[in-house]
C-alpha positions as CSV (number, residue, x, y, z in Angstrom):
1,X,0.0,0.0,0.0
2,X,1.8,3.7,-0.9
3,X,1.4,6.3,1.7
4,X,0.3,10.0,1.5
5,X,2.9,12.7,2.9
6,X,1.8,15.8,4.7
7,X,3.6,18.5,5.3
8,X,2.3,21.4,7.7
9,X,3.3,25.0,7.4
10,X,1.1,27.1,10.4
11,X,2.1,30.6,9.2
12,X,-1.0,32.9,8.1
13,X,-1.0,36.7,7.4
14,X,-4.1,37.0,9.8
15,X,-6.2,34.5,11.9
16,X,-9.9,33.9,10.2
17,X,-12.6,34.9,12.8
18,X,-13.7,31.1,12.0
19,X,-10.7,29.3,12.3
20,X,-10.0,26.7,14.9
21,X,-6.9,25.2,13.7
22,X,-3.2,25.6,15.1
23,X,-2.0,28.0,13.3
24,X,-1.6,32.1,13.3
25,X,0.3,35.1,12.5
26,X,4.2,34.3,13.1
27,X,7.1,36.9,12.2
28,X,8.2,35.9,8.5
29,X,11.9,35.9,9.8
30,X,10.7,32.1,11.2
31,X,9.9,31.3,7.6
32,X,13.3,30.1,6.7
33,X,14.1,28.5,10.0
34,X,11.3,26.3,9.8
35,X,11.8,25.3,6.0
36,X,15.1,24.2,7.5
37,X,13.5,22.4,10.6
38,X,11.7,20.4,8.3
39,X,13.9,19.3,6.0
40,X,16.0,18.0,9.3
41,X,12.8,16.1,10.2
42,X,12.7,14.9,6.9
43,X,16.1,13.2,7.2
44,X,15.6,12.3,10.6
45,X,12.2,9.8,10.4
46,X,14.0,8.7,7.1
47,X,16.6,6.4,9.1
48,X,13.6,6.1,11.5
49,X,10.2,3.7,11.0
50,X,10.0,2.3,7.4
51,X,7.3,3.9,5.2
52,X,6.3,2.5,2.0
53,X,6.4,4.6,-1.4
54,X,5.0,8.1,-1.2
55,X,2.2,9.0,-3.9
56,X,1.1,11.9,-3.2
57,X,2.2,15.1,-0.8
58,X,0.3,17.8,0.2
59,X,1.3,21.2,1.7
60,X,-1.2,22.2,3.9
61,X,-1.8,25.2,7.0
62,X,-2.0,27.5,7.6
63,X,-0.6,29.3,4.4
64,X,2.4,27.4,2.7
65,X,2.1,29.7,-0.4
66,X,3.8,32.7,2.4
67,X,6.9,30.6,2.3
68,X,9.4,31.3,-0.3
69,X,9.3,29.1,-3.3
70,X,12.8,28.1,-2.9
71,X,11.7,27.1,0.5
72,X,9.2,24.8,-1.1
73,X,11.3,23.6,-3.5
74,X,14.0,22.8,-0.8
75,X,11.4,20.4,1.3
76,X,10.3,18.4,-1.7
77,X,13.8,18.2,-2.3
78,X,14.6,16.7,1.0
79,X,11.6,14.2,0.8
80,X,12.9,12.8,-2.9
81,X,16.3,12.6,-1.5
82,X,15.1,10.2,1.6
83,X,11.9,8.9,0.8
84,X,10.8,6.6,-2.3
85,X,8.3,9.0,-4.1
86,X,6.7,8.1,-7.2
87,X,4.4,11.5,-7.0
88,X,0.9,11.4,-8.9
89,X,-0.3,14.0,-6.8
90,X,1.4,17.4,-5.0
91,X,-0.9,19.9,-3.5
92,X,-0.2,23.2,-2.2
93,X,-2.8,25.3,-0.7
94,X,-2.5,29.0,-1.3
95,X,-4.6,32.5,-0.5
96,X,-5.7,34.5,-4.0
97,X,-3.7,37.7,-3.0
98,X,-0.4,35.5,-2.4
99,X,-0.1,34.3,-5.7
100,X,2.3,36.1,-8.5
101,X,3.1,34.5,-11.4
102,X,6.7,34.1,-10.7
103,X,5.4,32.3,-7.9
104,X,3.4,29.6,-10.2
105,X,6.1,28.9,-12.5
106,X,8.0,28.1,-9.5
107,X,6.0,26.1,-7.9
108,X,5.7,24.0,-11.1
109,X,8.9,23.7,-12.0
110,X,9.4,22.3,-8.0
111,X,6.9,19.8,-8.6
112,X,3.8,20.6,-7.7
113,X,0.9,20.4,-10.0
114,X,-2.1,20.7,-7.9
115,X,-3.2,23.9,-6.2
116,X,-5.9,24.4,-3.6
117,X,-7.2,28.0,-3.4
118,X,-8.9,28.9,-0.4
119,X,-12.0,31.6,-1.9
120,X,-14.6,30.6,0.6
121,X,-16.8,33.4,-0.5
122,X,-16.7,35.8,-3.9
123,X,-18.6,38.6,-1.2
124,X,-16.6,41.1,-0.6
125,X,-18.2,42.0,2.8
126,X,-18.5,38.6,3.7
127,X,-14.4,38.2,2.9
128,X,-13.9,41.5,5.4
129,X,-16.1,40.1,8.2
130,X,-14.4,36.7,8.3
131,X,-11.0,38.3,8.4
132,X,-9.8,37.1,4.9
133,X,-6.8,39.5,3.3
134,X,-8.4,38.7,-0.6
135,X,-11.4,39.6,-2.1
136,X,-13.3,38.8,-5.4
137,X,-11.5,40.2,-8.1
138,X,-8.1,38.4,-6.1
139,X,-9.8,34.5,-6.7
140,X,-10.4,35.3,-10.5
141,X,-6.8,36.7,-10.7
142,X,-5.1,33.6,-9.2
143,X,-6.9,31.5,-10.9
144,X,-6.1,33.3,-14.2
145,X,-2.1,33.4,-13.2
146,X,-2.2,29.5,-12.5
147,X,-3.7,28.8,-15.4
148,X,-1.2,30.6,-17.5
149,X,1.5,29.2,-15.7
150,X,0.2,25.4,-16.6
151,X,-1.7,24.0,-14.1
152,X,-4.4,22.0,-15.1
153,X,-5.5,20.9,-11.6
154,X,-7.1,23.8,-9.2
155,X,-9.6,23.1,-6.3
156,X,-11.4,26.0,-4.7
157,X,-13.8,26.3,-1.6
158,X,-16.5,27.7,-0.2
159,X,-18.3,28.3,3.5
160,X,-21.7,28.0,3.8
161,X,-22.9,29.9,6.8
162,X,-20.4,33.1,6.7
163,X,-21.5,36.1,8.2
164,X,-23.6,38.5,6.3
165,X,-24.1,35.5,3.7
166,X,-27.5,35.4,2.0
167,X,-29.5,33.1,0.0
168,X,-28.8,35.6,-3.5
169,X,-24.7,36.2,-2.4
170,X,-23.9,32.6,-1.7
171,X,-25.9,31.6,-5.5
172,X,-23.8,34.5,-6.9
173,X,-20.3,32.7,-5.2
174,X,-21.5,29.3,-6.6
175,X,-22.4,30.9,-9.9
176,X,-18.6,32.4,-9.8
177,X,-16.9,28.9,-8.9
178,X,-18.5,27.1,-11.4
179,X,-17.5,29.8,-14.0
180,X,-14.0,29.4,-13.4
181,X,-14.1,25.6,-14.3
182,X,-11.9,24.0,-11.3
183,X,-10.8,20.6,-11.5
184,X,-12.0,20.1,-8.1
185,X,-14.6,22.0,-5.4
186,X,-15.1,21.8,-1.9
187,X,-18.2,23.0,-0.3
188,X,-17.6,23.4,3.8
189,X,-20.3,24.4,6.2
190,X,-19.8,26.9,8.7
191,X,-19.0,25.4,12.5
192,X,-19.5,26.9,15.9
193,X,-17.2,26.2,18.7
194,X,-15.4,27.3,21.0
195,X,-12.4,26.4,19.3
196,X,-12.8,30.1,17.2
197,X,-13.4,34.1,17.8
198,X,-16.7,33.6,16.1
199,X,-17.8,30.7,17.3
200,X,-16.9,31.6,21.1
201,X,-18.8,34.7,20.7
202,X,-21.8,33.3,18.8
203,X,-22.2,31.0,21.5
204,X,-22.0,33.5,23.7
205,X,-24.5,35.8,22.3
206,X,-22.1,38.8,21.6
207,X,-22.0,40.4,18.4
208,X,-18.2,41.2,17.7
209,X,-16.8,39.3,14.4
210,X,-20.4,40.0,12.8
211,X,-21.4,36.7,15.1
212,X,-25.3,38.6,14.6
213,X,-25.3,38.0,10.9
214,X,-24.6,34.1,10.4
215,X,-27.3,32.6,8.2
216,X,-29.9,30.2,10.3
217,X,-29.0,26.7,10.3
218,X,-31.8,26.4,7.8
219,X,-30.5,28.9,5.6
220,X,-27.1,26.7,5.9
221,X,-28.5,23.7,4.8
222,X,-30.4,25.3,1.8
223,X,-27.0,26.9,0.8
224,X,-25.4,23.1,0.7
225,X,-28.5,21.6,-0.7
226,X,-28.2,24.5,-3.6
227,X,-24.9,24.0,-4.1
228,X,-25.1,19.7,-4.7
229,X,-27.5,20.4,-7.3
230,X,-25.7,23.1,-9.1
231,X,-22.1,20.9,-9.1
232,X,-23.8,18.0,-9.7
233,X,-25.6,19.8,-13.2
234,X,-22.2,20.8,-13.8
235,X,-20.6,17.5,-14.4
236,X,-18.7,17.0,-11.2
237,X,-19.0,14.2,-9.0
238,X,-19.8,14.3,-5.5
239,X,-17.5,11.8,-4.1
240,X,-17.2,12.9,-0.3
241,X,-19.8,14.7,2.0
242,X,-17.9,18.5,1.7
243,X,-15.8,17.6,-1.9
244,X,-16.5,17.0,-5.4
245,X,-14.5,16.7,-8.5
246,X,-14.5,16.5,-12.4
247,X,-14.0,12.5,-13.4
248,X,-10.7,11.7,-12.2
249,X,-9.9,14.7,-10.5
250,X,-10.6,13.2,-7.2
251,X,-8.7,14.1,-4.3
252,X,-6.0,11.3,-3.9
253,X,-4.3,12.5,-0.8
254,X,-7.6,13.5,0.9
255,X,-9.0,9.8,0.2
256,X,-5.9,8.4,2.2
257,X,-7.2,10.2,5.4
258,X,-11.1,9.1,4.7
259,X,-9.9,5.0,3.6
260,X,-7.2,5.1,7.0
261,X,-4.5,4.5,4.5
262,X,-1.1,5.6,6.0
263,X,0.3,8.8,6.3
264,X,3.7,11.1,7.4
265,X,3.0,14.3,8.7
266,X,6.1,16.7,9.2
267,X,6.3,20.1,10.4
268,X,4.3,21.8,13.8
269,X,1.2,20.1,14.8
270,X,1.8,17.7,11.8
271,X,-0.7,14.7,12.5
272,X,0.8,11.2,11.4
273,X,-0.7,7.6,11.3
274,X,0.9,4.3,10.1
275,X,-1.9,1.7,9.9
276,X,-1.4,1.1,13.7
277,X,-0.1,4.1,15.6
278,X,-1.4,7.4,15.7
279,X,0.6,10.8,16.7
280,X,1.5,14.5,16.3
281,X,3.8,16.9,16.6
282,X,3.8,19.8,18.4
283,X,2.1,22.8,17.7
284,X,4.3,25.7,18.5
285,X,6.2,26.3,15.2
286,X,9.2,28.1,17.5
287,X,9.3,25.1,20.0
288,X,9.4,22.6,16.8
289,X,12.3,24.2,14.9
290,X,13.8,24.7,18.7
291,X,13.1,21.1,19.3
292,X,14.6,20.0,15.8
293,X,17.6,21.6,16.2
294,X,18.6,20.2,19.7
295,X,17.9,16.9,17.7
296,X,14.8,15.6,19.4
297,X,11.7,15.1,17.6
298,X,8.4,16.9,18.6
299,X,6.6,13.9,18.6
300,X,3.1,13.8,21.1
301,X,0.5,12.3,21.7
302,X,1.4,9.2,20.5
303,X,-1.4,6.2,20.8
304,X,-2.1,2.8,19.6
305,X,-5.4,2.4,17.8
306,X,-7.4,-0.3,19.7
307,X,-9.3,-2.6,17.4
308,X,-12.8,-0.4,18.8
309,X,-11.2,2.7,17.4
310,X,-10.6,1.0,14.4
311,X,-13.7,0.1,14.0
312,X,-15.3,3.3,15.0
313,X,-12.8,5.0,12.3
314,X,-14.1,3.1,9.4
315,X,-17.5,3.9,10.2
316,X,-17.5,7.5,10.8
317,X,-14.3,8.0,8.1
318,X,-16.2,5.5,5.7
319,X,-19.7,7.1,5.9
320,X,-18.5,10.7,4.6
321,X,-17.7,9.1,1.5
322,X,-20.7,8.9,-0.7
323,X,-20.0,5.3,-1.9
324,X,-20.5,4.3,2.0
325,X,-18.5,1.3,3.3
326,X,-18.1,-2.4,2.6
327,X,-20.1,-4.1,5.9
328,X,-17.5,-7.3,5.0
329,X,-14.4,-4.8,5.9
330,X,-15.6,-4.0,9.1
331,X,-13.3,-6.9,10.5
332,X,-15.4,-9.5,12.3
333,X,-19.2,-9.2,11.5
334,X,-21.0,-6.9,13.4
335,X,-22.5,-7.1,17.0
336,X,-26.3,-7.5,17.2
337,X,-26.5,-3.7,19.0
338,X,-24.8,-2.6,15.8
339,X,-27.2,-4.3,13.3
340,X,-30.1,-3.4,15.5
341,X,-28.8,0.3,15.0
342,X,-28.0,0.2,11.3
343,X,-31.5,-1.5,10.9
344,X,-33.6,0.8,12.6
345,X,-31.9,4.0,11.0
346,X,-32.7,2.1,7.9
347,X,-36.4,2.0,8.4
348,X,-35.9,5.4,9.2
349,X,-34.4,7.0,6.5
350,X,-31.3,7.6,7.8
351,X,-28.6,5.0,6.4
352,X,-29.2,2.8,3.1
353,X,-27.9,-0.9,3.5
354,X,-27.8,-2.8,0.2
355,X,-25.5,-5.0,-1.6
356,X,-23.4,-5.5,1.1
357,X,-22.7,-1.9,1.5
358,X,-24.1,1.0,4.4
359,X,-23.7,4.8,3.0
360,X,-25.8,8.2,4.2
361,X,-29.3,8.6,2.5
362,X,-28.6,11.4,0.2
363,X,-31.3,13.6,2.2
364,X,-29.5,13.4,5.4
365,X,-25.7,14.7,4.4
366,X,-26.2,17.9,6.2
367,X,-27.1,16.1,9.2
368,X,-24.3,13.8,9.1
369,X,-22.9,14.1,12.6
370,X,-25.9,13.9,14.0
371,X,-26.3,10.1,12.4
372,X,-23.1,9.1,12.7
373,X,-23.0,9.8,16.3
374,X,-26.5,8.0,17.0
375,X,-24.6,4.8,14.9
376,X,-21.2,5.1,16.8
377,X,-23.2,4.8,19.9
378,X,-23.9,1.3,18.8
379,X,-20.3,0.0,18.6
């Protein structure tokens, strides 16, 4: 089986009001530093555990497309040097307003030949009140520059829920992405938690961030609903509950994570898992570049995967693909609490179980949590 490489860079020009990952706004002096770091990293789980060949990488954040290209160039670099890479698939996401064309040609000529661009809206007040540095014109732009430079595979996104975001903007940001024919589209909907400045002061009823204007939960699910029947009258194939792409412009890296196919992460906060063994590094890019050069690696929160996680994985991982899973590759056949479950979200709507295979009704994807929690409490 080849394994999917991941490579984490956690810089961002500004933190989105939405954002709960582990990243945010770090002096660009640690830019170079950190390329460094992980090309040390690279070398160093290179003489460590044995990985199989590498088929596709993905540069992910954060905001790799800050860093310079020679940086980027430099970390593929290291990986080909140490690692057995036959490449079908390299991904670099970028923002619209970091992309020049000097940049493109270099990032082709480094390698990479697919790039993620992260629109989430073509509203320019819904841009401002999330905290994004592009606006509209900036996605058309990009997209233009990448296509002159030669690449022939570009994924965008969008957020349904933003701020401010209405039934007629969010068909005018649909209407946009579709017009500028990517290979690949994903379609996110907007999450509350405490994990974010919006979501922490939605929850609390404040109204900084514009945390007053999200769309109604309702309005959400219309938005998504809108937007499957739009991309699927557009030729693309909805493969995975938030992604779609043109025939055979699947996501090949993504699918590793959703089939629990091994992969490396490198860099800060970098998430790693080897068919058996789960971990991370950590988070602080400073402390990882500290920790590299002392020699140590940043490894945390390292686990085993019991045969229950395992199982719960494939369900929950499975089920967001559209195909569902194969009830035969659930290891041994499943408990009676577990049929009883499957059977009676059958009857309800919930799950379709034929030919041997379980997947979400069609009418239930934007309640997907909700139903895969109710099944995992079966297992």
């Amino acid at each position: 089986m080849t394994s999917g490489l991941y490579i984490q860079v956690p810089f961002c020009q500004t933190k989105c009001t939405y954002c709960n990952f582990h990243t945010g706004v770090f002096s660009s002096q640690l830019y170079e530093p950190y390329a460094g770091a992980v090309c040390r990293e690279v070398e160093t789980r290179a003489r460590g555990d044995a990985w199989a060949t590498f088929d596709t990488a993905y540069f992910g954040g954060g905001t790799p497309s800050l860093l310079a290209p020679e940086s980027l160039a430099r970390i593929l670099a290291a990986v080909r040097a140490k690692f057995d890479c036959r490449f079908e698939e390299v991904t670099l996401e970028a923002d619209p307003e970091t992309i020049t064309r000097e940049k493109a040609d270099a990032w082709l000529a480094a390698g990479f030949d697919r790039v993620s661009l992260g629109a989430q809206s073509f509203n320019d007040v819904e841009l401002k009140a999330a905290g994004r540095m592009h606006r509209r014109a900036d996605i058309s732009a990009a997209v233009s520059t990448l296509r002159a430079a030669g690449f022939g595979n570009l994924t965008l996104d969008l957020i349904a829920g933003l701020p401010h975001q209405t039934a007629e903007s969010w068909r005018d940001s649909v209407e946009s992405l579709l017009a500028l024919g990517p290979e690949h589209i994903s379609i996110y909907m907007m999450e509350i938690d405490e994990g974010s400045r919006l979501g922490r002061e939605a929850i609390s009823g404040g109204a900084r961030y514009s945390a007053g204007e999200l769309p109604s939960d309702d309005a959400m699910t219309d938005s998504y609903e809108l937007a499957c029947g739009w991309l699927a009258d557009a030729g693309y194939e909805h493969y995975e509950i938030s992604n779609w792409g043109r025939p055979g412009f699947r996501s090949r890296h993504n699918l590793k994570y959703w089939r629990r196919e091994p992969y490396l992460g490198l860099g800060a906060g970098a998430h790693s898992f080897d068919g058996r063994r789960r971990w991370a590094n950590a988070h602080d890019p400073a402390g990882y570049v500290a920790s590299i050069e002392l020699g140590t690696l940043p490894t945390e929160q390292e686990s085993i995967v019991s045969e229950r996680e395992a199982l719960e994985e494939r369900i929950f991982l499975g089920l967001r693909q559209l195909e569902g899973i194969d009830l035969s590759n659930l290891g041994s056949a499943p408990d009676a609490s577990l049929r009883s479950r499957i059977e009676r979200m059958r009857r309800d709507g919930l799950v379709i179980a034929e030919g041997g295979r379980l997947r979400l009704a069609p009418d239930r994807l934007t309640v997907s949590n909700d139903v895969l929690v109710e099944l995992m409490e079966a297992v």
